[in-house]
C-alpha positions as CSV (number, residue, x, y, z in Angstrom):
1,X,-24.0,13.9,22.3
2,X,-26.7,11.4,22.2
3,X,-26.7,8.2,23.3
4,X,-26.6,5.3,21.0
5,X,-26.9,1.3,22.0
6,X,-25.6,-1.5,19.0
7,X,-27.7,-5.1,20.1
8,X,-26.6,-7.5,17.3
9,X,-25.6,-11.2,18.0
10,X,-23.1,-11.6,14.9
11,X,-19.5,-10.6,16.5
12,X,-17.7,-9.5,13.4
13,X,-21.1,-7.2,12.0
14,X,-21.0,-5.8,15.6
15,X,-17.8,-4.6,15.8
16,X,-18.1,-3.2,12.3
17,X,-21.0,-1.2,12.7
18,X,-19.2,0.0,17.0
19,X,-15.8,1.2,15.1
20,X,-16.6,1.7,10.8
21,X,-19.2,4.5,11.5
22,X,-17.9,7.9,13.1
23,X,-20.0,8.4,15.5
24,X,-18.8,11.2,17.4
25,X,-18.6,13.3,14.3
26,X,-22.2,12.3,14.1
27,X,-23.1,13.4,17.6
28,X,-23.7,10.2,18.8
29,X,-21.8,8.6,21.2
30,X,-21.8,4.7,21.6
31,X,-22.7,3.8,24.9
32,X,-22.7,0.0,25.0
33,X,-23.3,-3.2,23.2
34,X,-25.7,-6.5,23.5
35,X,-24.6,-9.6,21.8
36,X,-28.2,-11.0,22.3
37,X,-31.9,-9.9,22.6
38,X,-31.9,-10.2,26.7
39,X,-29.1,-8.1,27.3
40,X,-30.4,-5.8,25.0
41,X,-33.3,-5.2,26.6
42,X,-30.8,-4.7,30.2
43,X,-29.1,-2.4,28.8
44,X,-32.0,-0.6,26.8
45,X,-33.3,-0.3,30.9
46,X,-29.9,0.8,32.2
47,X,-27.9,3.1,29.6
48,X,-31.4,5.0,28.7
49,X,-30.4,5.4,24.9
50,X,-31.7,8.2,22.4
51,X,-31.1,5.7,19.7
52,X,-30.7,1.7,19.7
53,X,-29.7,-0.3,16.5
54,X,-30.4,-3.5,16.6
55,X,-30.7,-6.9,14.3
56,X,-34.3,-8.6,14.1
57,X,-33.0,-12.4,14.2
58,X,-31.0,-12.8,17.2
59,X,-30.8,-15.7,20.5
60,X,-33.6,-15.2,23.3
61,X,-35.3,-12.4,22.2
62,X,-35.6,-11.3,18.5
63,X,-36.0,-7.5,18.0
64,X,-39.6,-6.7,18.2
65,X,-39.6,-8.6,21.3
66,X,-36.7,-6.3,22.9
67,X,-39.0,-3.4,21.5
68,X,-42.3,-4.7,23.2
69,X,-40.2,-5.6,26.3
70,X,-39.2,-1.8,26.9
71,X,-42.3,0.2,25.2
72,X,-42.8,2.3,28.1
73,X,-38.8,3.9,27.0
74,X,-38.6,6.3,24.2
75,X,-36.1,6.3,22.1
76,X,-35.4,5.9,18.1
77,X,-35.3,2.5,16.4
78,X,-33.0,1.2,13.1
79,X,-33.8,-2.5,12.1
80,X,-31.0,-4.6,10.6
81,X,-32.2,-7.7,9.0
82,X,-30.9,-10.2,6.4
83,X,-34.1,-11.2,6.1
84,X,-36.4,-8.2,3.9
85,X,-40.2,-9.3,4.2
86,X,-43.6,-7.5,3.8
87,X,-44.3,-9.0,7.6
88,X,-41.1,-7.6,9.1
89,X,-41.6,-4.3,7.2
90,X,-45.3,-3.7,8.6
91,X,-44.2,-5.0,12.1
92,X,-41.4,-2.1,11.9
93,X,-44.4,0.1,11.2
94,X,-46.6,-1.0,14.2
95,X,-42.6,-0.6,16.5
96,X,-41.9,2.9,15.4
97,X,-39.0,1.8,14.0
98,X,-37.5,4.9,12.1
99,X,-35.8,3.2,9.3
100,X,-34.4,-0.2,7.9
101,X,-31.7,-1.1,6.7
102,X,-30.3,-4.7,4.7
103,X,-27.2,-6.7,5.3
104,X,-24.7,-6.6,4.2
105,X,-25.1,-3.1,5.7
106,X,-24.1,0.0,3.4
107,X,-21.6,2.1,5.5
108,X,-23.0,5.6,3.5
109,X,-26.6,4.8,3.8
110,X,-26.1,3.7,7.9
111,X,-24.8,7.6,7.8
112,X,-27.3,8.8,6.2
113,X,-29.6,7.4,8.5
114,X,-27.9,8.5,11.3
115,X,-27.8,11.9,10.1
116,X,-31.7,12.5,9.6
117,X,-31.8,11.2,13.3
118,X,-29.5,13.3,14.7
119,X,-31.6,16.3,12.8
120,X,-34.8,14.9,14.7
121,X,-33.4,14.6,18.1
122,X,-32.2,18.1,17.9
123,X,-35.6,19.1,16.4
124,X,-37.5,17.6,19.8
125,X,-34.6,19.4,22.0
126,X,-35.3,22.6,20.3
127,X,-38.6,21.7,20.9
128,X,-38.6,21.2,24.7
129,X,-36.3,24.4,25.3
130,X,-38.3,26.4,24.2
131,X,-41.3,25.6,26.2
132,X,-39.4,25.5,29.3
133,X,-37.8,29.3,28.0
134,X,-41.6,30.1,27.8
135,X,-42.8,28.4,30.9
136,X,-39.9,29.8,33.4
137,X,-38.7,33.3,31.5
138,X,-36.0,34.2,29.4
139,X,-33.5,34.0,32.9
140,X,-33.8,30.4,32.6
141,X,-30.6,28.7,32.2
142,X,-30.4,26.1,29.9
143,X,-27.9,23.2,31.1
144,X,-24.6,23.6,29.7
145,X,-23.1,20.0,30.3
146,X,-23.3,18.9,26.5
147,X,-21.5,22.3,25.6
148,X,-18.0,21.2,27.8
149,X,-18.5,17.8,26.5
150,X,-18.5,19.0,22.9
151,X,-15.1,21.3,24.2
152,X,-13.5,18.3,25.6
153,X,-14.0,15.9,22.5
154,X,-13.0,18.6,20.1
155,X,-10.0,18.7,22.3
156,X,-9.4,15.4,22.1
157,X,-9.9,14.8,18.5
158,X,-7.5,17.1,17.6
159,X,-4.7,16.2,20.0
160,X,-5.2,12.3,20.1
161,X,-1.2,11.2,18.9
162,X,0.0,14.5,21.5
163,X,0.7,13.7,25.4
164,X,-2.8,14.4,27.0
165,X,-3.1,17.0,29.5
166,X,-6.7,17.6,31.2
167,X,-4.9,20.9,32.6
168,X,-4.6,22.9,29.4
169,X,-8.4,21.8,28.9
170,X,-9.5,22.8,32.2
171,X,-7.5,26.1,32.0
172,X,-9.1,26.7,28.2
173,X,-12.6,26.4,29.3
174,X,-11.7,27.7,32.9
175,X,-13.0,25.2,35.0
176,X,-11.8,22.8,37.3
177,X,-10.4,19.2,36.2
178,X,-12.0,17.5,38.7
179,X,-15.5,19.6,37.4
180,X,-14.3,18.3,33.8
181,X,-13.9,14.5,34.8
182,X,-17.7,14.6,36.5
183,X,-19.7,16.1,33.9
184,X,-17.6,14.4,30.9
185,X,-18.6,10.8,32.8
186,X,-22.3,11.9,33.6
187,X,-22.5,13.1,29.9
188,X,-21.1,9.7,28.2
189,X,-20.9,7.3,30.4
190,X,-16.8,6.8,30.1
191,X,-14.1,8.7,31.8
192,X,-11.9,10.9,29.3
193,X,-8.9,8.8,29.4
194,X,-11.5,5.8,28.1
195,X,-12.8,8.1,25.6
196,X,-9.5,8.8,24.5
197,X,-8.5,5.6,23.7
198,X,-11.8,4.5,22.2
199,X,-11.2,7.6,19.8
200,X,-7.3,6.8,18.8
201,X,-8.8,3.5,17.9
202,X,-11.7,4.3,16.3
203,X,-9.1,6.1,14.4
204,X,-7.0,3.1,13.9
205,X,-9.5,0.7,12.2
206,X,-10.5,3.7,10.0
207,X,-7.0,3.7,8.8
208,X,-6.9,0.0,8.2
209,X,-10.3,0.1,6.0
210,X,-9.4,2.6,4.2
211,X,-5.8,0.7,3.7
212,X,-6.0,-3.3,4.1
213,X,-2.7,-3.1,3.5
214,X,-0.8,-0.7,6.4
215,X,1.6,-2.2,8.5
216,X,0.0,-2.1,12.2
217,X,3.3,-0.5,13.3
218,X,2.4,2.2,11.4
219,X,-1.3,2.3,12.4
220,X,0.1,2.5,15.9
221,X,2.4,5.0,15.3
222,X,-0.2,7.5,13.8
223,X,-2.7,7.1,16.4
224,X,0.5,7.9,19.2
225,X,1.3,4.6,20.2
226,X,5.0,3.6,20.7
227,X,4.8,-0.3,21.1
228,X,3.1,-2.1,18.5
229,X,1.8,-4.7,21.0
230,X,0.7,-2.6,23.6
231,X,-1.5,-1.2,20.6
232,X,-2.5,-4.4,19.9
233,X,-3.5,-5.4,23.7
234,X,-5.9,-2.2,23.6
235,X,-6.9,-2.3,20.7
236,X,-8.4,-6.2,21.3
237,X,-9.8,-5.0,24.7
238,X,-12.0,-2.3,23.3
239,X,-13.1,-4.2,19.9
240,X,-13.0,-7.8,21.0
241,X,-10.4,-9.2,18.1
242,X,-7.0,-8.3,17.4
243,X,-5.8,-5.4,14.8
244,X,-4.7,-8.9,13.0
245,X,-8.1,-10.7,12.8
246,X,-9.8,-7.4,12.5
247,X,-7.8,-6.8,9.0
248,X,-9.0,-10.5,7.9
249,X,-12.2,-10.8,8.7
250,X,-14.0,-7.1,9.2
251,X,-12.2,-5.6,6.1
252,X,-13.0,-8.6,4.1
253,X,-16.9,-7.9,5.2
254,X,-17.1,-4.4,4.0
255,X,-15.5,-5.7,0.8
């Protein structure tokens, strides 16, 4: 999975572009947020992303500024701007900045884009694999931390309305659980249980885009919870609004 970092000073369009894209299906995984340009640029410095997507017009630092404020880090680059201009494109140019795209943001093309990253990462890890295969001999062992990961979230995905039970997963891919929980947090950053729950409601504001409509007893219901406002509780911590304000305002957006 790699690593992706959302730095965009607009509440509602950050929250749509964390939980309207599926990442994980992607291969991405998202591994934090910046409401502003500064602590963009921390947590560009601390999470070490393969990928940061991030507005140009934002408080404190603007985005080419975050960009010359970590050039020594590598890592890809998508522009969001309401602004399009010849001078912002050619800056992108100059930043590396692997594509652009316009608000109000298309959901398809941000997938798209996403995509033909994901083919490049894995192009460059192909890449460096091989050389070390050819620098150390074909007994090299190539780390399989991403491969359990990849286990664990299939798991996941497919079980998220069933009781979880790290022991069926650890006996499947025969290791220990407490083997499981360490490489799963040094892989994402979050614990399973926390990637669990960011899954079911990843899940959940799927099912309210796609329906505007649904009763959020129902969402709650499909994703496995039993209390509608327990649902709701989570469902605010992770995104920041309620099920409620996210049917008014983020489903109105993508309108």
């Amino acid at each position: 999975m790699y690593k992706l970092l959302i730095i965009e000073d607009e509440t509602i369009i950050r929250k749509w572009l964390r939980y309207s894209v599926p990442y994980t299906d992607l291969g991405f995984t998202v591994v934090g947020e910046a409401s502003d340009g500064e602590e963009g640029v921390d947590k560009i410095k601390k999470l070490q992303p393969h990928v940061v997507l991030t507005d140009i017009h934002m408080p404190k630092k603007n985005g080419f500024e975050v960009f010359n404020s970590v050039k020594e880090l590598c890592f890809e680059k998508v522009i969001i701007s309401g602004y399009d201009s010849f001078e912002n494109a050619k800056k992108s140019i100059q930043h590396g900045v692997v594509d652009f795209i316009a608000k109000p943001i298309d959901r398809e093309e941000l997938i798209s884009i996403l995509k033909h990253i994901k083919g490049k990462l894995d192009n460059n890890c192909e890449d460096s694999e091989t050389i070390i295969e050819r620098l150390l001999g074909n007994d090299f062992k190539i780390d399989t931390y991403s491969v359990i990961t990849e286990k664990i979230i299939e798991w996941i995905k497919g079980n998220l309305t069933s009781t979880f039970n790290i022991h069926e997963i650890a006996n499947e891919l025969n290791y220990s659980e407490s083997y499981l929980y360490k490489i799963f947090k040094e892989d994402t950053g979050f614990t399973i249980n926390q990637f669990r729950t960011n899954c079911r409601i990843e899940y959940a504001v799927r099912i309210i885009m796609y329906d505007p409509n649904v009763k959020l007893y129902e969402v709650a219901e499909e994703i496995g919870f039993q209390d509608v406002y327990y649902f709701s509780q989570v469902f605010k911590k992770i995104t920041g609004i309620s099920p409620k304000e996210f049917k008014t305002s983020i489903v109105g957006y993508t309108s």
